[in-house]
Residue, then its C-alpha position, 0 to 999 in steps of 0.5 A: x500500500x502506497x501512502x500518499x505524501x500531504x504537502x503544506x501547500x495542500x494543506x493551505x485551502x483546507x484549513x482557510x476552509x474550515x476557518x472561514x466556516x467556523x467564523x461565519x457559525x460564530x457571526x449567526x450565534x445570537x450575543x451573549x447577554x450581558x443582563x444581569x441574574x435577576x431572581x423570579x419575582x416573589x409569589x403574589x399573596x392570594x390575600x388582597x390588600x386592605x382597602x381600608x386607608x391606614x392612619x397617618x403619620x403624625x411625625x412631621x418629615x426630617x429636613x435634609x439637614x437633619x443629620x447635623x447637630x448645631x452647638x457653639x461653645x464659648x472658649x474666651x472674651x477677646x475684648x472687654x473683659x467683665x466688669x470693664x469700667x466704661x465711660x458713658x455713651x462710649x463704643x465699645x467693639x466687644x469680641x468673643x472667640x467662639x468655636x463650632x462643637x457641631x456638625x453643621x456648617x454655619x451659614x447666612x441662615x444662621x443668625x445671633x440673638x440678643x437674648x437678656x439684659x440690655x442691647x446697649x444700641x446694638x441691633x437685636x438680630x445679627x448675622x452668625x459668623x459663617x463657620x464649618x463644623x470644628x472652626x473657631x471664629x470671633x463674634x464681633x458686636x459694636x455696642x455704645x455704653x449707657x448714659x447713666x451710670x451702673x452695672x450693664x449685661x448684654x446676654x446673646x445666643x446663636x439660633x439655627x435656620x429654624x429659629x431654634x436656639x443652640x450652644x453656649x450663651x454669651x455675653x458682655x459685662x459693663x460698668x459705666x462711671x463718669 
């Protein structure tokens, strides 16, 4: 029996053959899905829903800011330590180091309130230092010392956008003598 040599040469078309069949087989194969396992929905109750409306709720919705916590702690008098003897009708620029103990930044929303005492000229509502939680910032009020002769306490507090008072108060003392 005689055996028949193969040469590469013979083997070329053979081969591009089979190739060429292959990837037109691979070209109608549908794509593979890329969609992710979802489960099979969960069986559906035979019982059906109530058709009674049930209660609602008395708690009102949380703002979005409600995850923040406001606080102001008073750390010292910059200016005009208490009890400074002041001349009558002088201007005083009193200056507190204050620092932000919460988690809220303050903003233009955030306000300072006179709360006790006298407002020695000074406007009752002024805006709060802006202040990121953690910072330590100077509260600033111009005030104008009493004519009259005495001892004067000007009590203030920092109220967040709600109008809700937080922190530490505080104040200015002043005794005014000729």
């Amino acid at each position: 029996m005689k055996t028949k040599k193969m040469d590469i040469q013979s083997l070329i078309p053979w081969t591009m053959s089979i190739f060429l069949f292959l990837l037109t087989l691979s070209a109608c194969a549908p794509a593979p899905s890329r969609t992710p396992y979802l489960p099979p929905p969960p069986a559906q109750n035979a019982t059906p829903p109530p058709t009674a409306a049930l209660p609602r709720s008395t708690v009102e919705p949380l703002p979005p800011d409600a995850s923040c916590t406001n606080d102001l702690a008073f750390i010292a008098d910059l200016t005009i330590p208490d009890y400074t003897v002041v001349a009558p009708g002088s201007l005083l620029d009193k200056q507190w180091l204050v620092q932000n103990t919460g988690t809220c930044n303050w903003d233009s929303r955030y306000r300072l309130r006179y709360v006790g005492g006298y407002t020695l000229g000074a406007p009752e509502e002024q805006a709060l230092y802006p202040a990121v939680a953690g910072a330590q910032v100077t509260i600033r009020i111009l005030f104008t010392a009493p004519a009259e002769a005495g001892e004067y306490v000007s009590i203030w507090q920092a109220f967040d956008p709600d109008g809700l008072p937080f922190g530490d108060a505080f104040l200015i003392k002043i005794i005014v003598q000729p």
